[in-house]
C-alpha positions in Angstrom: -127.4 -71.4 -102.8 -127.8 -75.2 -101.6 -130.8 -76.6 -101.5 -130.6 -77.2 -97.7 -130.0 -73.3 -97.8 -132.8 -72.1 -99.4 -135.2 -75.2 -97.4 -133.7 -73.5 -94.0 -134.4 -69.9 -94.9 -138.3 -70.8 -96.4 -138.7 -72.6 -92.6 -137.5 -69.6 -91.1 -140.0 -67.6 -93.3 -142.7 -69.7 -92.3 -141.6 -69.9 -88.6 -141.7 -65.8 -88.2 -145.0 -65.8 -90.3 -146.9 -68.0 -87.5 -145.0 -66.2 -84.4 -142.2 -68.1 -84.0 -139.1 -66.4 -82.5 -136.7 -69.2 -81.7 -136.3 -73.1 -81.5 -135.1 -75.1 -78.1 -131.8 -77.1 -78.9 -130.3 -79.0 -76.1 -127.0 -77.7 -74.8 -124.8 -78.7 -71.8 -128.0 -80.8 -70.7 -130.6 -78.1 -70.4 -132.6 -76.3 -73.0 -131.0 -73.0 -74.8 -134.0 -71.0 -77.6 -131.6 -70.3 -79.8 -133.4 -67.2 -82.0 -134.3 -67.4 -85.6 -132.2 -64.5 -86.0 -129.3 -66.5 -85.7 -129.4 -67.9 -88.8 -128.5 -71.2 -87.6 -131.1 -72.5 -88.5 -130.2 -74.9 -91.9 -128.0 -76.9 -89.5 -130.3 -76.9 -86.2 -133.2 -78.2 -88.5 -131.5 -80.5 -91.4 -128.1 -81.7 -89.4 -128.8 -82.9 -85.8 -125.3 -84.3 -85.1 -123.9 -80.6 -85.7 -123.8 -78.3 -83.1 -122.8 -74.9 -84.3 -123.7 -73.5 -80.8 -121.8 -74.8 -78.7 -118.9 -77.4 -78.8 -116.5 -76.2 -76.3 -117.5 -78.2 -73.1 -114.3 -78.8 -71.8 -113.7 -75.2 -71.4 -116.7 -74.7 -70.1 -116.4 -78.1 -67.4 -113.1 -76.1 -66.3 -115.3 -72.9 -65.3 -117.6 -74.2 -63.8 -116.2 -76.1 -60.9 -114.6 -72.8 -60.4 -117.2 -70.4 -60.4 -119.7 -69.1 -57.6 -122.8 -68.1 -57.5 -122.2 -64.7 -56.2 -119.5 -64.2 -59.3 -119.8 -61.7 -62.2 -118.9 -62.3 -65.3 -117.6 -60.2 -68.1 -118.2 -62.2 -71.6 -116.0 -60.1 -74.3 -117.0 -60.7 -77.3 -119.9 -62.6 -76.5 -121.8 -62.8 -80.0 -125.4 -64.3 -80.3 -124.8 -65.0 -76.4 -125.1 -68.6 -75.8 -122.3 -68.5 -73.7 -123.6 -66.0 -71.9 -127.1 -68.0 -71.4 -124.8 -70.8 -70.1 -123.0 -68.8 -67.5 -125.8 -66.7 -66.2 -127.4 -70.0 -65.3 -124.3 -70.1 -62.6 -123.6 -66.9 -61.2 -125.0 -64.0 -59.9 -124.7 -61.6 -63.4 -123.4 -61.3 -66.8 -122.4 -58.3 -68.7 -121.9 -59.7 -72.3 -120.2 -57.1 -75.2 -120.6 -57.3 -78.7 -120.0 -54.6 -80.3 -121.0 -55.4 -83.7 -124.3 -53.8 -84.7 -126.4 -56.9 -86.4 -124.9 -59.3 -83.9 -125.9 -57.3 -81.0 -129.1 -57.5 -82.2 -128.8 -61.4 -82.2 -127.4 -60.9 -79.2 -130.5 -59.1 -77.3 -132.6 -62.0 -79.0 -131.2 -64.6 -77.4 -131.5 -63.3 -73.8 -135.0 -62.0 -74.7 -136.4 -65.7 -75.7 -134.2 -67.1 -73.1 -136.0 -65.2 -70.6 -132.4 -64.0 -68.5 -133.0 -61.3 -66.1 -129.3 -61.6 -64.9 -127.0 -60.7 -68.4 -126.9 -56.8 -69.7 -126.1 -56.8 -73.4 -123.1 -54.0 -73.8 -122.7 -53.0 -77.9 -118.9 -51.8 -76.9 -116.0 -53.1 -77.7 -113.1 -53.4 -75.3 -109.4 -52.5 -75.9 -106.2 -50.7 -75.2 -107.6 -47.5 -74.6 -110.9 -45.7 -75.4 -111.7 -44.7 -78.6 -114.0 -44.4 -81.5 -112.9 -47.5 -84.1 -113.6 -48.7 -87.1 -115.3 -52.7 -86.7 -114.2 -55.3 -89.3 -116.5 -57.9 -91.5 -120.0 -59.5 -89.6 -120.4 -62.4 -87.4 -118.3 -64.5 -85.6 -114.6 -63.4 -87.4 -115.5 -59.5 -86.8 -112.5 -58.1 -85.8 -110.3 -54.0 -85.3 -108.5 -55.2 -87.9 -109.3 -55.5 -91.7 -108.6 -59.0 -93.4 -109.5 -60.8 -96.5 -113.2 -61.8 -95.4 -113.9 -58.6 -93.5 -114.6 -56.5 -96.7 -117.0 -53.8 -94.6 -116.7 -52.1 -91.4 -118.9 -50.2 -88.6 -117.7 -47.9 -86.4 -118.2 -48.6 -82.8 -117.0 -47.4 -79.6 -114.3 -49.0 -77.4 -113.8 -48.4 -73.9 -110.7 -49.9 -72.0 -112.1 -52.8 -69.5 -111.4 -50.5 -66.4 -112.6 -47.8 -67.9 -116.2 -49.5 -68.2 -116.0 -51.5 -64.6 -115.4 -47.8 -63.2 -118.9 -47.3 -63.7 -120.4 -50.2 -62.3 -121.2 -51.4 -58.9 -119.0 -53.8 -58.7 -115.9 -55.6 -60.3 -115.5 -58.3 -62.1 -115.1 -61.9 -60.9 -114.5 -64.2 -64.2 -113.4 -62.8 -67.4 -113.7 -65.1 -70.9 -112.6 -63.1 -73.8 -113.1 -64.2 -77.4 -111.9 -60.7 -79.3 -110.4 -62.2 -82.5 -106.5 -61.3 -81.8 -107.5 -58.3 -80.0 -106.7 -60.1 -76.1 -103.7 -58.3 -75.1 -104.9 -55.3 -75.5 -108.2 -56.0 -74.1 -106.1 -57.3 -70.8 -103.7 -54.4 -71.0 -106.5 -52.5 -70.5 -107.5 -54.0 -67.3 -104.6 -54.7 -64.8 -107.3 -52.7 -61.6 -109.5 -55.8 -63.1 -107.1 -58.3 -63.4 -106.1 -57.0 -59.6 -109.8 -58.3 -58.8 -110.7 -61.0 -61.2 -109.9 -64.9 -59.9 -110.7 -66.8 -63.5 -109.9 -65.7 -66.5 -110.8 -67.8 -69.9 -109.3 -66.6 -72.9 -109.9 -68.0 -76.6 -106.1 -67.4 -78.3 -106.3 -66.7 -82.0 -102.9 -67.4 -83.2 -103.3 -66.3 -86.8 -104.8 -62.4 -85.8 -102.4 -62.2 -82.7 -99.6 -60.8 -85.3 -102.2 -58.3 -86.8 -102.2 -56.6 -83.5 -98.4 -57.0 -83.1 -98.2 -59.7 -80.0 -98.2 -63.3 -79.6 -98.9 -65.8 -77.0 -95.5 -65.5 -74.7 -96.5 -61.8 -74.3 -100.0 -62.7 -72.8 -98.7 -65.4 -71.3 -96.3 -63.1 -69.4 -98.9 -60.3 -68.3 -100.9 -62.9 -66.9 -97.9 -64.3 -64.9 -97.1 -60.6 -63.6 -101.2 -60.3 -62.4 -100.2 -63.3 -60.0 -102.2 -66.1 -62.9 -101.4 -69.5 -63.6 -102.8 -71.7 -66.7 -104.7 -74.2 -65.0 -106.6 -75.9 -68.4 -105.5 -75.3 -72.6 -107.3 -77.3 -75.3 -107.7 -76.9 -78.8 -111.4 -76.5 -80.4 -112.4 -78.6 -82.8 -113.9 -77.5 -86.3 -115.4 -79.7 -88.9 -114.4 -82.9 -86.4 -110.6 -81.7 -86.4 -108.2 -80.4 -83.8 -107.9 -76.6 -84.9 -104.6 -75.6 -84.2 -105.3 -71.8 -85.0 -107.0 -71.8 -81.9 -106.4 -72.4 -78.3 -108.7 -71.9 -75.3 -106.5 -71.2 -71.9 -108.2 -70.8 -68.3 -106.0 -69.0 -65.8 -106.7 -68.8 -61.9 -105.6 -66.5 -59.4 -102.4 -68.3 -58.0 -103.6 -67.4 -54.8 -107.3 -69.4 -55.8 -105.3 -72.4 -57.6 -105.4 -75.2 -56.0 -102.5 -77.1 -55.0 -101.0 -73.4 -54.6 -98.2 -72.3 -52.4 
């Protein structure tokens, strides 16, 4: 264990021992409590220039000159929910999953100490078709299917996405899905919601993609066929390079785009 390691977690200790619940990090220009829970905290206290939260701004400039307020959002695979905090700020709800147990718990943190009255933490997981699953590794790499760092599962339930919207009020307007190689079938699962949705934000994991037997050119294809067009791709950057593992993609109604015949 490094030393910054072991300072963070004392801090932590110290910080819950005097009622401390989260600490304020800018993000995107406004504060975001970012919960002890998190375990963030080694790099939030000892390594200012490193932003662990949040480092996708160019995705998230393209949303936003798109979005309404009246929108609603569905954030799949939302994790501790700083994305979600982001987005609620913008529109008129947010229904964030995260279906693993311990970061659903992170999850309900971070909107408690943010104070959100407009996201509903969901501990589902989206798919294909509904179903009782078993939940790979922790974290942010948790994933349907097993791999190398995901030595221990959880079971968790997974609903298809218009299965779950059939019992809400109201359908949804923006989709971003981050589901680990899991986002055709989370989209499969969808096409009344991709009937109603104008944005949809996907982060593409090419390495897990073949663990679930697709690629790219297949979700590239059912988002054509749902009348979508790529308006924005980038690459995330990790450890201040280009990850080419990764690839966030925004699509917009055709209909919505503009420029659009």
């Amino acid at each position: 264990m490094t030393v910054r390691k072991i300072l963070a977690n004392l801090t932590r200790h110290l910080l819950r021992a005097v009622g401390y619940r989260a600490v304020t990090k800018t993000i995107r220009g406004g504060p975001v409590r970012i919960p002890l829970a998190m375990g963030e905290l080694r790099s939030l206290l000892f390594d200012p220039a490193y932003s662990p939260f949040f480092n996708e701004d160019d995705v998230m400039d393209a949303l936003s000159e798109r979005m309404r307020p009246e929108d609603i959002v569905y954030d799949i695979g939302a994790y501790c929910g700083v994305w979600a905090v982001l987005l609620a700020r913008q529109v008129r709800e947010v229904m964030a999953f995260e279906p693993n147990p311990g970061t659903f718990a992170v999850l309900r943190e971070t909107i408690a100490v943010n104070r959100v009255p407009n996201i509903t933490a969901c501990d589902v997981a989206l798919g294909g078709q509904s179903r009782v699953a078993e939940l790979w590794g922790t974290g942010s790499g948790a994933s349907l299917r097993p791999g190398e760092a995901r030595p221990s599962s959880s079971r968790v339930r997974v609903e298809t996405l218009d299965s779950f919207a059939a019992g809400m009020t109201a359908m949804p307007d923006v989709l971003k899905i981050d589901v680990e190689g899991a986002e055709l079938d989370v989209l499969s699962g969808g096409p009344q919601c991709l009937a109603h949705a104008r944005l949809v934000c996907i982060e593409v994991h090419f390495d897990e993609l073949p663990k679930f037997g697709t690629d790219y050119a297949k979700i590239g294809t059912l988002m054509a066929q749902a009348g979508f067009i790529e308006v924005m791709r980038s690459h995330p950057e990790r450890a201040g390079a280009e990850d080419a593992t990764r690839m966030h993609v925004v699509f917009e109604k055709r209909s919505e785009a503009r420029g659009a015949g």
